[in-house]
ZAVO-223875 format. One record per residue (C-alpha): residue number from 0; residue in three letters; x, y, z. Coordinates in Angstrom, 2 decimals, padded with zeros to 5 digits. Example, Ala and Ser with C-alpha at 12.3 -4.5 7.8 and 13.67 -1.06 7.14 Angstrom:
2
FIDO   num   residu        px        py        pz
FIDO     0      Ala    012.30   -004.50    007.80
FIDO     1      Ser    013.67   -001.06    007.14
END
This chain:
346
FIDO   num   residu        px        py        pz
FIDO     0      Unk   -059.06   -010.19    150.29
FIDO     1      Unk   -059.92   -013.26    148.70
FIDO     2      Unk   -058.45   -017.15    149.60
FIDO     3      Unk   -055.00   -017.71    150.50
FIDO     4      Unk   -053.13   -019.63    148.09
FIDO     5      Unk   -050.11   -021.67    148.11
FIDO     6      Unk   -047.81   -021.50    144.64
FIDO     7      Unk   -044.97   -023.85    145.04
FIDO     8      Unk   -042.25   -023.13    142.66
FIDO     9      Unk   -043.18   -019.26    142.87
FIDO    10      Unk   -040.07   -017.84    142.09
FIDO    11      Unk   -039.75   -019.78    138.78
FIDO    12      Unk   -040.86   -018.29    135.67
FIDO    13      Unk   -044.09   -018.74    135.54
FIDO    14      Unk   -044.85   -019.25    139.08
FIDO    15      Unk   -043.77   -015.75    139.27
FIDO    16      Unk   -045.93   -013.99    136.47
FIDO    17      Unk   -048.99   -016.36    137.95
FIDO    18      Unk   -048.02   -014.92    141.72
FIDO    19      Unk   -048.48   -011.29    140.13
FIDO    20      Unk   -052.07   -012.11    138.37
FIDO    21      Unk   -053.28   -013.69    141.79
FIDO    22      Unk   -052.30   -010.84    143.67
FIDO    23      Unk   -053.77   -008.13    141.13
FIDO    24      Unk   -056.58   -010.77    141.29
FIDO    25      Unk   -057.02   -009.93    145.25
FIDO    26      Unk   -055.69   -013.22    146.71
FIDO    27      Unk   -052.97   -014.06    149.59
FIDO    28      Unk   -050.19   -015.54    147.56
FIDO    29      Unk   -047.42   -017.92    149.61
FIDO    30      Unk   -044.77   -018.91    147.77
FIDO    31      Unk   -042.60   -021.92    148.86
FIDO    32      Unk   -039.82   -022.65    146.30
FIDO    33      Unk   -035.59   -024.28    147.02
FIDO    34      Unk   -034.64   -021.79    144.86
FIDO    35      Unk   -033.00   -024.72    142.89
FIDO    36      Unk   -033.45   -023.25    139.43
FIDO    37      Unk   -034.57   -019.63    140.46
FIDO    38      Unk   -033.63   -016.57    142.67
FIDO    39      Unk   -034.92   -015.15    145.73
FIDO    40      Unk   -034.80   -011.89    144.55
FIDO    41      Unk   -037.78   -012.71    141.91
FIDO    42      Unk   -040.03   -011.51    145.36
FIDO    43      Unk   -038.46   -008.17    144.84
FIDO    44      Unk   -039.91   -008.24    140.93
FIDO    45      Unk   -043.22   -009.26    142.15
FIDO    46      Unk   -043.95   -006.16    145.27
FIDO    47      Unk   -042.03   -003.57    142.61
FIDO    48      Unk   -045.17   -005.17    140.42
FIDO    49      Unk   -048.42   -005.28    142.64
FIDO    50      Unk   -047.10   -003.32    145.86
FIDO    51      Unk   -047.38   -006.58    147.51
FIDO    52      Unk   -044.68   -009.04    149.03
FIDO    53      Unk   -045.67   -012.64    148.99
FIDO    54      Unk   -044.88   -014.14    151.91
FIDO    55      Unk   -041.54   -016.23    151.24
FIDO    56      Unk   -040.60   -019.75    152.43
FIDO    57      Unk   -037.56   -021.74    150.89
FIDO    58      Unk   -038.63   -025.07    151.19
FIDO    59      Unk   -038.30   -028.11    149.33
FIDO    60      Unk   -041.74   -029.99    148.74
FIDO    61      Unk   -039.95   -033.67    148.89
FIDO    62      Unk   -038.98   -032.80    152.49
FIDO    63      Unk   -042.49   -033.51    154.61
FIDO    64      Unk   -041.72   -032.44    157.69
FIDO    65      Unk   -040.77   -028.74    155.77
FIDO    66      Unk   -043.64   -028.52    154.04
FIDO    67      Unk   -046.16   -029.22    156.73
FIDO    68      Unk   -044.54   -026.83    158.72
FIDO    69      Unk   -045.89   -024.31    156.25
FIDO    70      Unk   -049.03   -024.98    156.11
FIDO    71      Unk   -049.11   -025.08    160.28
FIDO    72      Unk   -047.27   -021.36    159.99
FIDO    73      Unk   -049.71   -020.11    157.03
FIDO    74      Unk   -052.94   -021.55    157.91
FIDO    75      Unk   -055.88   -021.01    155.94
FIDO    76      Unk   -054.78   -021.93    152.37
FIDO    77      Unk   -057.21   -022.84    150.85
FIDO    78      Unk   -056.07   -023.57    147.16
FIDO    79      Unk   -052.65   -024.67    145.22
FIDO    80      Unk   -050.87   -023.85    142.26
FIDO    81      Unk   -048.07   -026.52    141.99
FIDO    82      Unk   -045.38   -025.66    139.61
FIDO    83      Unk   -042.28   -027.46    141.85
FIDO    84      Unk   -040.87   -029.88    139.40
FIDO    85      Unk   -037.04   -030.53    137.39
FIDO    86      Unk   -037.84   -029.74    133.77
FIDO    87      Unk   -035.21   -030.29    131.43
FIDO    88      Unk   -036.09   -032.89    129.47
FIDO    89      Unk   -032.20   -033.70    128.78
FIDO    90      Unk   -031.64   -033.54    131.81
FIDO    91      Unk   -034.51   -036.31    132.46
FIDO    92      Unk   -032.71   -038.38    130.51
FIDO    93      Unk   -029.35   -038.31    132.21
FIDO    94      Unk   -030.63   -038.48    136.03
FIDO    95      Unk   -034.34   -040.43    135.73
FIDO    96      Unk   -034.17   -041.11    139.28
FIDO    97      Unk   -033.86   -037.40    140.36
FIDO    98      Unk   -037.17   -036.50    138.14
FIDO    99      Unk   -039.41   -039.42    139.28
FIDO   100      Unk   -038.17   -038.35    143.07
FIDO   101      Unk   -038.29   -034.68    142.40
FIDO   102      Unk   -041.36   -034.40    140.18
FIDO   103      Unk   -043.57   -037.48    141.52
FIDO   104      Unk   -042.71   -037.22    145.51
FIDO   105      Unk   -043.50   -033.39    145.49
FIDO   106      Unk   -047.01   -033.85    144.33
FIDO   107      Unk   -047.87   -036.82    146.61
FIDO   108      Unk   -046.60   -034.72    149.71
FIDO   109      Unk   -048.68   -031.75    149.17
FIDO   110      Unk   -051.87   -034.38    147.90
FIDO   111      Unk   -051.79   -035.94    151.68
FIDO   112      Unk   -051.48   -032.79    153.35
FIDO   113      Unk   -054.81   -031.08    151.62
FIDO   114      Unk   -057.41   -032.96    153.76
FIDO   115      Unk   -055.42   -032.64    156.57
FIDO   116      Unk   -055.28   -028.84    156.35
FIDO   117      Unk   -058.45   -028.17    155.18
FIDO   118      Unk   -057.20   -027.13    151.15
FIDO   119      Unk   -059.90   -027.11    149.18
FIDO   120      Unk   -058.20   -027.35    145.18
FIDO   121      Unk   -055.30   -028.25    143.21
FIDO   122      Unk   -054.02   -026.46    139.90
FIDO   123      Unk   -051.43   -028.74    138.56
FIDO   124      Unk   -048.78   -027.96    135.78
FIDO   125      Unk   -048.88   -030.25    133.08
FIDO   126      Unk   -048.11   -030.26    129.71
FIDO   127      Unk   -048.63   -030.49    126.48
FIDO   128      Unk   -045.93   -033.03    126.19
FIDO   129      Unk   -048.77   -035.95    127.05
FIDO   130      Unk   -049.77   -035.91    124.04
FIDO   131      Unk   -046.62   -037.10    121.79
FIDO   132      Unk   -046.66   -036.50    118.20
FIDO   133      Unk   -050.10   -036.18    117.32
FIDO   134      Unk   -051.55   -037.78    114.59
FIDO   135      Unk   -052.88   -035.58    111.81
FIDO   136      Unk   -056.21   -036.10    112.41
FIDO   137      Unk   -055.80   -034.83    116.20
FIDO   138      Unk   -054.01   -031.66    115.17
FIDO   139      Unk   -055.11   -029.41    116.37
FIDO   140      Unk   -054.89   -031.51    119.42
FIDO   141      Unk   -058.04   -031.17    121.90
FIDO   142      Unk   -058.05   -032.70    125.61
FIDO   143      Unk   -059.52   -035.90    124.53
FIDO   144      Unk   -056.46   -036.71    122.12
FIDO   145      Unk   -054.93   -039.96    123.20
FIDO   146      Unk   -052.09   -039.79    125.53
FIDO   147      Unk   -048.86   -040.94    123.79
FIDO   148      Unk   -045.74   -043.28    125.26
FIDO   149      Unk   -043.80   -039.83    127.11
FIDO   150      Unk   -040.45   -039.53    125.29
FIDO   151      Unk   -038.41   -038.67    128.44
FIDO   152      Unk   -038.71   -039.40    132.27
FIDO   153      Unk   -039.72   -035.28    132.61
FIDO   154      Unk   -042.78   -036.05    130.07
FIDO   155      Unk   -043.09   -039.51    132.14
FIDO   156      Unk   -043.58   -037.50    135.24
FIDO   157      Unk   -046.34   -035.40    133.88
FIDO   158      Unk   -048.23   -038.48    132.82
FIDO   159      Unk   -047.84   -040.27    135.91
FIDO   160      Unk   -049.01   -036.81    138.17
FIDO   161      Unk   -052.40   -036.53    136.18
FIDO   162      Unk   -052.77   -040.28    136.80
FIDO   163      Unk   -051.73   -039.89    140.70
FIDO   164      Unk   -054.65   -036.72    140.74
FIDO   165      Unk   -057.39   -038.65    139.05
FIDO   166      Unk   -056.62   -042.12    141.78
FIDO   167      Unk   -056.60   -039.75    144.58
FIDO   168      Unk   -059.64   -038.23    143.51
FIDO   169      Unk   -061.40   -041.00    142.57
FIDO   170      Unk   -060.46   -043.10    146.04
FIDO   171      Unk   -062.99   -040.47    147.82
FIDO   172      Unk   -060.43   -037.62    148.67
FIDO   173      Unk   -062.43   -034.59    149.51
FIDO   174      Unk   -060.12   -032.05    146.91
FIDO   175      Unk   -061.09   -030.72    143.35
FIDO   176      Unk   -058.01   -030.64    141.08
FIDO   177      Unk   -057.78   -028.75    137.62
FIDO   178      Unk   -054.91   -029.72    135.67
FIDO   179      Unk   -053.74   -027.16    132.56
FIDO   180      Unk   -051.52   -028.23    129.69
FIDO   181      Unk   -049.26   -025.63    128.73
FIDO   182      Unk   -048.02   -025.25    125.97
FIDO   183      Unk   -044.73   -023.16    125.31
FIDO   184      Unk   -044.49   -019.95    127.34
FIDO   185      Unk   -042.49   -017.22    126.38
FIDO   186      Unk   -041.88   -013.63    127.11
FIDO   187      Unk   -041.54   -011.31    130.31
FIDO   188      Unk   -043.86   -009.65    132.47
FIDO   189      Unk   -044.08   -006.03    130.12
FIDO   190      Unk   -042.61   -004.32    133.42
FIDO   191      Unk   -039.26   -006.14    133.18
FIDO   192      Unk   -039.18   -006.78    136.53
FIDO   193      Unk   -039.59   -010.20    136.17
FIDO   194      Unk   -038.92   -013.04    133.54
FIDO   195      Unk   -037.28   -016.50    132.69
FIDO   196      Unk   -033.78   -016.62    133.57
FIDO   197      Unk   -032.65   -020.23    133.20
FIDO   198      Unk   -029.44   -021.62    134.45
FIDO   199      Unk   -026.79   -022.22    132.08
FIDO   200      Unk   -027.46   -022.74    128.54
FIDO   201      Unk   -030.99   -022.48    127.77
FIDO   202      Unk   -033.17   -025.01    126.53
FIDO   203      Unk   -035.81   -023.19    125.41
FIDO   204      Unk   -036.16   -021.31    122.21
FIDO   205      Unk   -036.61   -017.78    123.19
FIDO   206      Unk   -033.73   -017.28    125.76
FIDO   207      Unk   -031.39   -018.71    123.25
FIDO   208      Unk   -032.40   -016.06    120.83
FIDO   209      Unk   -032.36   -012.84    123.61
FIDO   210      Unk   -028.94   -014.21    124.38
FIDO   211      Unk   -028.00   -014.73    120.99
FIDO   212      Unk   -029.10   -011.29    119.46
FIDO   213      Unk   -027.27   -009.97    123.19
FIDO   214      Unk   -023.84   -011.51    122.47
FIDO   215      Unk   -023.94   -014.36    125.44
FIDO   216      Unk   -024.30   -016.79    122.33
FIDO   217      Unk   -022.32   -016.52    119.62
FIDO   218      Unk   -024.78   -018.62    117.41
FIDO   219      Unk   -028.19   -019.78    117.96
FIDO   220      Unk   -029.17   -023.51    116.11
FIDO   221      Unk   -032.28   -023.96    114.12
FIDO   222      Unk   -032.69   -028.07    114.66
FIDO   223      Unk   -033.76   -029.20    111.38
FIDO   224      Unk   -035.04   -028.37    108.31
FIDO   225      Unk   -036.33   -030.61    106.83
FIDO   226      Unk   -040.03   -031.56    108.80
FIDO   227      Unk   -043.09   -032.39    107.11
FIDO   228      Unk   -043.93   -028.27    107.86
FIDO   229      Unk   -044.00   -025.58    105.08
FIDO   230      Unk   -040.25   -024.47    105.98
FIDO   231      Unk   -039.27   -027.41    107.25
FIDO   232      Unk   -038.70   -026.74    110.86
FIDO   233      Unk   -040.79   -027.64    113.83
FIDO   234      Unk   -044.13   -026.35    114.69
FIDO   235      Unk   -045.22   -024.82    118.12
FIDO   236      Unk   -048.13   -023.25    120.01
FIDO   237      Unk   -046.23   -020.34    121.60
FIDO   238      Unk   -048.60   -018.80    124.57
FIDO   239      Unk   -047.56   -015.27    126.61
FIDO   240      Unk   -046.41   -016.14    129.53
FIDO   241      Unk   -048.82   -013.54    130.99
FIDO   242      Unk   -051.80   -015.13    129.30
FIDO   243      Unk   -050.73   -018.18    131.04
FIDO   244      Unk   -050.75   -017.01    134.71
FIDO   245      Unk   -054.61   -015.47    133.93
FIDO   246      Unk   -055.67   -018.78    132.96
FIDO   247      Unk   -054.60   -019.64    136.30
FIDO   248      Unk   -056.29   -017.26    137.91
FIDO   249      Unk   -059.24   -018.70    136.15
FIDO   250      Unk   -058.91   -021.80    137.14
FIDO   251      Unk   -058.30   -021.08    140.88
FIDO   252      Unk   -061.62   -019.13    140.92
FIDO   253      Unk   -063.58   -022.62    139.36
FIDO   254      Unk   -062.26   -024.85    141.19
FIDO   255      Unk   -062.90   -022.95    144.63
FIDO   256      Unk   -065.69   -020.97    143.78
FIDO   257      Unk   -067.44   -022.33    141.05
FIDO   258      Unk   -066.64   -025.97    140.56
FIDO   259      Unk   -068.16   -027.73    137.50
FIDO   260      Unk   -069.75   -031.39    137.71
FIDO   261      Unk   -065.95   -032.89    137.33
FIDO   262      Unk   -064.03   -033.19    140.50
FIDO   263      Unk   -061.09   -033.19    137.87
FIDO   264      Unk   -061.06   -031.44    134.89
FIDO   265      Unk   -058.22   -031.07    131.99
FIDO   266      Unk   -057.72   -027.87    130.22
FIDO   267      Unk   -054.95   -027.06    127.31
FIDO   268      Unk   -053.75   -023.65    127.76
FIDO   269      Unk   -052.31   -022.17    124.45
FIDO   270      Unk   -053.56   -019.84    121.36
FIDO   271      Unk   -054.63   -022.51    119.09
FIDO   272      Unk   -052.36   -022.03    116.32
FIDO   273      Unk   -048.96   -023.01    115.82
FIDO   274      Unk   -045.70   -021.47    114.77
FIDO   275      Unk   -042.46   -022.47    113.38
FIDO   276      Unk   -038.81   -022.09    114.49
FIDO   277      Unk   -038.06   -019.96    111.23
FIDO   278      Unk   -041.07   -017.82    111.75
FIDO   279      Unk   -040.51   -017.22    115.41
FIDO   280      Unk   -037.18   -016.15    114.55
FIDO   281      Unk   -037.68   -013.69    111.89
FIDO   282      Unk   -040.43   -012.45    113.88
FIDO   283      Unk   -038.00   -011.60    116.83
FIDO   284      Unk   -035.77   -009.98    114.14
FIDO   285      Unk   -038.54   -008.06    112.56
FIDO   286      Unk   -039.93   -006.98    116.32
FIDO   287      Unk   -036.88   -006.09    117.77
FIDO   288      Unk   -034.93   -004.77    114.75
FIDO   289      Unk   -032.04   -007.10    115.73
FIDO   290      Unk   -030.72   -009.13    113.39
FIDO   291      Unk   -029.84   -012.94    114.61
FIDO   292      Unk   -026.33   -014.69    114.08
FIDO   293      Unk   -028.45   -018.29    113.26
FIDO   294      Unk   -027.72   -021.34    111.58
FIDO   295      Unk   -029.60   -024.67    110.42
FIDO   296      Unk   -028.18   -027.35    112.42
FIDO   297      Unk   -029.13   -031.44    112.22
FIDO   298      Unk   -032.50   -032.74    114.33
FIDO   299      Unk   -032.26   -033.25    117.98
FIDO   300      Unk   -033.31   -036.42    119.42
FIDO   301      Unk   -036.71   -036.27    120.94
FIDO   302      Unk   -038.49   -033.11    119.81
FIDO   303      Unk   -041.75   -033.48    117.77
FIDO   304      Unk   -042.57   -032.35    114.37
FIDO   305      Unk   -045.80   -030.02    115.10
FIDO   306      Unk   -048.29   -029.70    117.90
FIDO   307      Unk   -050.78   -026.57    118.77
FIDO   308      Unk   -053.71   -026.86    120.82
FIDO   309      Unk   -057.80   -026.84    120.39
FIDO   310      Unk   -058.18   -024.40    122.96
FIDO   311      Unk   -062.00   -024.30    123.06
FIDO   312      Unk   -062.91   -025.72    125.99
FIDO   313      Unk   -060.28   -022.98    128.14
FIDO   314      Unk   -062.08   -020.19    126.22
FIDO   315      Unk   -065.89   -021.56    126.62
FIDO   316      Unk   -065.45   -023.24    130.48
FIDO   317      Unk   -062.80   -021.27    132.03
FIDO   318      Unk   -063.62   -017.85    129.79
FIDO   319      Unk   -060.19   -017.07    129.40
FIDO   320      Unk   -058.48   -016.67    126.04
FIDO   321      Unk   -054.42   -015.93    125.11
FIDO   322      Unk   -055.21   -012.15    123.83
FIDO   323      Unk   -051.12   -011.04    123.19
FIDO   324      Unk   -050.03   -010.67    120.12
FIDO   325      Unk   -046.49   -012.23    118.69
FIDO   326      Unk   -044.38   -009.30    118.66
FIDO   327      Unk   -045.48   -007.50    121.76
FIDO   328      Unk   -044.50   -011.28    123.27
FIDO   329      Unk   -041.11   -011.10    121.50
FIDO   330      Unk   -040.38   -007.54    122.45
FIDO   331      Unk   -041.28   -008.28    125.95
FIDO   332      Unk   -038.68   -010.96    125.59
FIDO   333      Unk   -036.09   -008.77    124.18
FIDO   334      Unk   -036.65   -005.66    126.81
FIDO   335      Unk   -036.31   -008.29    129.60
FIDO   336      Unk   -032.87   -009.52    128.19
FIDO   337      Unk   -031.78   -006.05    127.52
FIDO   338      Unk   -032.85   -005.60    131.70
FIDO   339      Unk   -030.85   -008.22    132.53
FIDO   340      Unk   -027.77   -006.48    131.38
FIDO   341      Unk   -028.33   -003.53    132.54
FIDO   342      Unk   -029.10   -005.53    136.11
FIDO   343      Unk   -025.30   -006.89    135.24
FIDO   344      Unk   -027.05   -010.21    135.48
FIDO   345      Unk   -026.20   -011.49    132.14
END
């Protein structure tokens, strides 16, 4: 059995499919999550999975007294994945205050408890929303890209948690932290046991198509048409959600095991090549063999034109590298929606 690791926001999407990799992986996986966006009955996905239960505590991470009581019941962690944050950028918008408290308070908890309970790392979930709109020059953008003016209090948060990480680090605190910039995951785990299930009407790209082709949309929106791009809609790097988790895995075993001259060191996470809305969708169609009731519709405040990642440094320092190819990721999408119905679910 290897180290015993805390993943807060475990039952979440991809603190799920990251729980499965660490326990295939050999690690103790606790999982603290307040279920605020997610389901308890994830933990049933993960043991039909690995064979293994996490352990389970619903907790919220802005509650201190909570969250030391888990490390006093589970002692021995020894590393952290932190996924535990709000993330609708919208949403951000609307209620500021309950990001910066959420998103900002979380992190600082489980920072001063470390020392104090003898954890050793920190993976934290960033994204790849620090970087803004990058100029043309920095596309494909690599770690040292400037960071850009966040376009939301969610991308604000991000920002302001690397920044929190590096001053802790740098005031003396005896913890390594690697922080990983996703990205956009997609897909499901290809067991359909477990996958993103957002509440309400998704944000993201992919469960808006499932539940399109499904019938729980009537209509799914293409947002603009007319970007600098070759079809004129917007450019992503879209990363397997499974690919994502291993890198984790990855960078668990660095920064306990094998920790490089940096006590903090920035990886992007992605394939390194971007895709468009249009081409994501008539890959799905072309995939799946479902054909999607889709529309152009105006631009939506806030999103960027095009952004991918230089993912060099993941594959040379980490040796990891996003292997899954686009339609397996979009069928795994698709059989997890399809699960979901026959779960009565949605």
């Amino acid at each position: 059995m290897k180290q015993k690791i805390l993943v807060t926001g475990g039952t979440g999407f991809i603190g799920s499919h990251t729980t499965v990799e660490l326990q295939q992986a050999g690690y103790d996986v606790v999982i603290i999550d307040n279920l605020s966006n997610s389901k308890a009955e994830v933990i049933d996905g993960i043991e039909k999975i690995t064979g293994i239960r996490p352990a389970f505590e619903q907790v919220d991470c802005c509650d201190m007294e909570a969250l030391e009581n888990v490390f006093r019941k589970h002692s021995g962690i020894k590393g952290i994945i932190h996924f535990a944050a709000s993330k609708a950028v919208g949403e951000s918008v609307e209620k500021p205050l309950l990001y910066y408290r959420n998103n900002i308070t979380s992190l600082v908890n489980l920072l001063e408890l470390m020392p104090r309970y003898g954890v050793e790392g920190i993976i934290f979930s960033s994204s790849c929303t620090v970087y803004g709109q990058p100029t043309k020059e920095n596309l494909p953008v690599t770690e040292q890209a400037p960071i850009q003016k966040a376009l939301s209090p969610y991308g604000n948060t991000k920002q302001i948690n690397e920044e929190i990480i590096q001053d802790y680090i740098h005031s003396g605190a005896p913890v390594r932290a690697i922080i990983l910039r996703y990205f956009n995951p997609i897909g499901a785990h290809p067991s359909a046991l477990i996958g993103e299930l957002p509440n309400g009407v998704p944000m993201n790209l992919i469960p808006f198509v499932t539940q399109t082709a499904i019938g729980i949309r009537e209509q799914l929106k293409i947002f603009g048409n007319d970007y600098a791009t070759p079809d004129g809609t917007c450019i992503r790097d879209y990363i397997y959600v499974v690919d994502l988790a291993k890198a984790h895995v990855k960078a668990m075993e660095r920064v306990l095991d094998n920790p490089g001259e940096e006590p903090v060191e920035v990886f992007n996470i992605g394939t390194g090549r971007g895709l468009s809305t249009l081409e994501v969708v008539e890959g799905f169609e072309e995939a799946t063999g479902v054909k999607l009731n889709w529309k152009y519709a105006p631009r939506r405040e806030g999103d960027i034109e095009k952004v991918w990642g230089n993912v060099d440094k993941a594959n040379k320092v980490l040796g990891w590298k996003a292997e899954a190819d686009i339609k397996d990721v979009l069928r795994s999408a698709w059989k997890w929606q399809q699960k979901l119905r026959e779960d009565g679910i949605q």
